[in-house]
N, C-alpha and C positions, 0 to 999 in steps of 0.2 A: 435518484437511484435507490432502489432499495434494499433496503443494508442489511437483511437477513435472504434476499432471494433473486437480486437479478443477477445478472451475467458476471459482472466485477467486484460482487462484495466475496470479501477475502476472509479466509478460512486464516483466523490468527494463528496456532497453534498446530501445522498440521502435524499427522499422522495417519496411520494408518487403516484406520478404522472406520466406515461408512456414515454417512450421514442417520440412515437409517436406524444405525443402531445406539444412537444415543438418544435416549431416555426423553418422555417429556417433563420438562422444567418450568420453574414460572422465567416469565418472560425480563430479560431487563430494561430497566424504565433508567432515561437520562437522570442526573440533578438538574435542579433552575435555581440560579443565582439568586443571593438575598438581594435587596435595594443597594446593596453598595458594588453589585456585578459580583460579589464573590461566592464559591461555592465549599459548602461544608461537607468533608468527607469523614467517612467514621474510622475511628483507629484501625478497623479488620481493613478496611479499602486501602486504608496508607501501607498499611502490613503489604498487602497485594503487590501492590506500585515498588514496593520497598523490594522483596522477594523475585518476582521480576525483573526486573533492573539490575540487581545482582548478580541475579545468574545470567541475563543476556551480556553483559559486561565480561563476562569468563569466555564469550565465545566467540565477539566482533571484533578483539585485536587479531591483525594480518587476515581477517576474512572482510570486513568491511572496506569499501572503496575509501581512499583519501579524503574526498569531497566531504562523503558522509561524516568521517571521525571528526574534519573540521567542522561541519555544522553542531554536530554533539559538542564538541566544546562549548561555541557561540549560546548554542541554549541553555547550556552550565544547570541541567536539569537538578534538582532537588533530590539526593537520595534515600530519603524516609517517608516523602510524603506525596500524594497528587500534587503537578501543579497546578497553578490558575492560568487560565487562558492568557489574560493578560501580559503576565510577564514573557509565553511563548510570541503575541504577537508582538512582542518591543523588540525584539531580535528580528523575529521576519521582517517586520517594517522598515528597521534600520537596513537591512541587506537587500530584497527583495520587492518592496514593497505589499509583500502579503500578508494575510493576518488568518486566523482561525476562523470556526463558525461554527457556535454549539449546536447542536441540534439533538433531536431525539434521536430513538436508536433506530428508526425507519423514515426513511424522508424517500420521496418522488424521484424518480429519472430527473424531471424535468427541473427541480431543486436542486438534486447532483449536478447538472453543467450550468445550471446559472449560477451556482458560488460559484464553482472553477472559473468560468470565463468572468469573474468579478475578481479575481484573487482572491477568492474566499475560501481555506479547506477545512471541511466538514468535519467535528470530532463532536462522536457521542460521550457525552458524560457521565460515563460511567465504566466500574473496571470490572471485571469479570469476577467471579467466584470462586475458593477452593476447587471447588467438584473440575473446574473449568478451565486450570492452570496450564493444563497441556493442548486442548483443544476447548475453541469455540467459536460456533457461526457466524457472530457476529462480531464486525471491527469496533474496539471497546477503544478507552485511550490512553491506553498503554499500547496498541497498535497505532494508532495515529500520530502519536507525539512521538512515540520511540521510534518506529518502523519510517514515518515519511516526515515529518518536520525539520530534520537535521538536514535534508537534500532539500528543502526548500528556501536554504539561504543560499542556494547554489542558483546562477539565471538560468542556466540550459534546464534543469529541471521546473524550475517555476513557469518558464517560459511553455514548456510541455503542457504542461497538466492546463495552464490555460489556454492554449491553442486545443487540447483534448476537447475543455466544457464548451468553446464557442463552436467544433463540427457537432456534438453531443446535441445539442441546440439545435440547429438546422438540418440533423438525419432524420430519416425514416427509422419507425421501431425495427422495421426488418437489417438497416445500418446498424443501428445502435449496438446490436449482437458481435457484429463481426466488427466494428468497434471495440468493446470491448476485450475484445485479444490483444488487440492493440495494448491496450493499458494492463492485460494482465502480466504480458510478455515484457514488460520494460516496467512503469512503475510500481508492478508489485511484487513481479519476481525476475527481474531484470540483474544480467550479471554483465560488468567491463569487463576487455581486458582479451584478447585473443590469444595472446600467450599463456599458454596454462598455469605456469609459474608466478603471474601478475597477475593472475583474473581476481578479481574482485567482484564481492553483491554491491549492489543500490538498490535493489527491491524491495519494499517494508513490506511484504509478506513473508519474505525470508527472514530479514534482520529483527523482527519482533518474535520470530521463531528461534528459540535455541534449538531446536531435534537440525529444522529445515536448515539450521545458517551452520553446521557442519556438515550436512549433508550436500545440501549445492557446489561446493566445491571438493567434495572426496571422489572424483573421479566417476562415481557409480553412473549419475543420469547420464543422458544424451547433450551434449552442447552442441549448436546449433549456430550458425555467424547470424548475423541479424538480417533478414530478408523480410520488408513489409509485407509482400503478399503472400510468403509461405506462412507470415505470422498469424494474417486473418483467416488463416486458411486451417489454421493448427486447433484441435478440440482441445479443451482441458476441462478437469474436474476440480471441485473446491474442497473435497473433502479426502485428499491424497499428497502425499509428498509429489511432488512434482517429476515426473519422468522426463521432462525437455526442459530445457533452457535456452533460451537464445543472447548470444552476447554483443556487444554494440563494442567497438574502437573504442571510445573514451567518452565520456558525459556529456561533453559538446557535440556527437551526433545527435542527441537529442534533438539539438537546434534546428540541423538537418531533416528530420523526421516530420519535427512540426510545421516546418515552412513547404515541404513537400506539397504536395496535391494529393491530401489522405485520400479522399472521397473516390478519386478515378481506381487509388486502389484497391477498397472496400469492393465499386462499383465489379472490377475483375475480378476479384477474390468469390464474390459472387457469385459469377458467370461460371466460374472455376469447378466449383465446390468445395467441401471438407473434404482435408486428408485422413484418410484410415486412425482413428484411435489409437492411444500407445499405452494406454491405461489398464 
């Protein structure tokens, strides 16, 4: 999948401001581990990681799902410094059986579902910039570790994201789109909870956002009960707070989801077309 330009890569940071109008920059480039698998970060990166993490910490008590805070414990992250994959994949392993997978900051569609359906989840090595703290294009990992690792010692979510890479796999490019809603709508800005008073995020597009992860649940956007085909069916942009939300029962519909018969879905959603923009 391509982590600066297809359908699913996530706008860390959003806000309200256009893609277009931000500047061009030099490009970020991952690290590569020394011989011993480990990776060196420079004190401004740890600063980064450090500054981040602080503040998203001020703003995921009572907005975060249950699941999530308990995987945040289990990874008992570091708070001064990046960490090393390693020690994230000794927690997934023990719970889930999953593990990480560095990669650079642009990898293939077809890379993006063969780790997922491997339990493999993607994290570019590298943290974004000053300039960059509140918005940036591309999923860095402090979006990856902080936003989706924690729900990934949960099975219904692991179970997801690899039931997602194995149809990801076997669809058509013209699928792959309307797939994509799929996984925007649930695991990257996915909210539990029907009750308004219990709703809760698990989306790592939100929860790696401080603006977005008080805004998803201030009443303002649209919520939406979870309907698969109004889901592939629903347009969204990556460079906007989110105007819809759709909310699932509880974590284990996930399981539901993925054992479904995506593809008939997809297939109708289709036939269907896109509903009107809300953006």
């Amino acid at each position: 999948m391509e982590r600066t330009a297809s359908p699913t890569q996530t706008s860390l940071m959003h806000n309200q401001h256009s893609v277009s109008s931000v500047p061009t920059k030099e490009p970020y480039v991952s690290h590569s581990p020394d011989s011993n698998g480990l990776i060196h970060y420079s004190q401004q990166e740890n600063e980064m990681w450090q500054a981040l993490l602080s503040r998203q910490e001020k703003q995921i008590p009572n907005r975060a799902c249950l699941e999530y805070l308990e995987g945040l414990e289990k990874l008992n992250l570091p708070p001064n410094n990046i960490p090393q994959l390693s020690d994230i994949d000794e927690v997934l392993q023990s719970t889930t059986g999953w593990r990480t997978a560095a990669v650079p900051a642009l990898i293939s569609f077809g890379k993006f579902f063969k780790l997922l359906a491997n339990k493999q989840f993607p994290v570019a090595t590298f943290i974004r910039r000053l300039e960059d703290m509140d918005y940036i294009q591309e999923p860095d990992i402090f979006h990856e570790i902080v936003g989706h690792c924690p729900l990934l010692t949960h099975p219904a979510f692991a179970a997801f994201n690899e039931a997602y890479g194995k149809l990801g796999l076997q669809a058509s490019k013209e699928e792959r789109v309307f797939l994509a809603r799929m996984y925007w709508f649930t695991i990257e800005f996915g909210l539990v909870g029907q009750n308004l008073e219990e709703r809760r995020i698990y989306g790592g597009g939100i929860l790696s956002s401080p603006s977005e992860t008080v805004y998803a649940l201030s009443g303002e956007p649209e919520y939406r009960e979870f309907d698969l085909i109004d889901v592939l069916r629903t347009p969204y942009r990556i460079d906007h707070i989110q105007p819809i939300y759709y909310v699932i029962d509880d974590l284990d519909s996930l399981f539901d989801i993925a054992n479904s018969d995506v593809m008939s879905y997809v297939k109708k959603a289709m036939s269907l077309g896109l509903f009107e923009p809300t953006y």
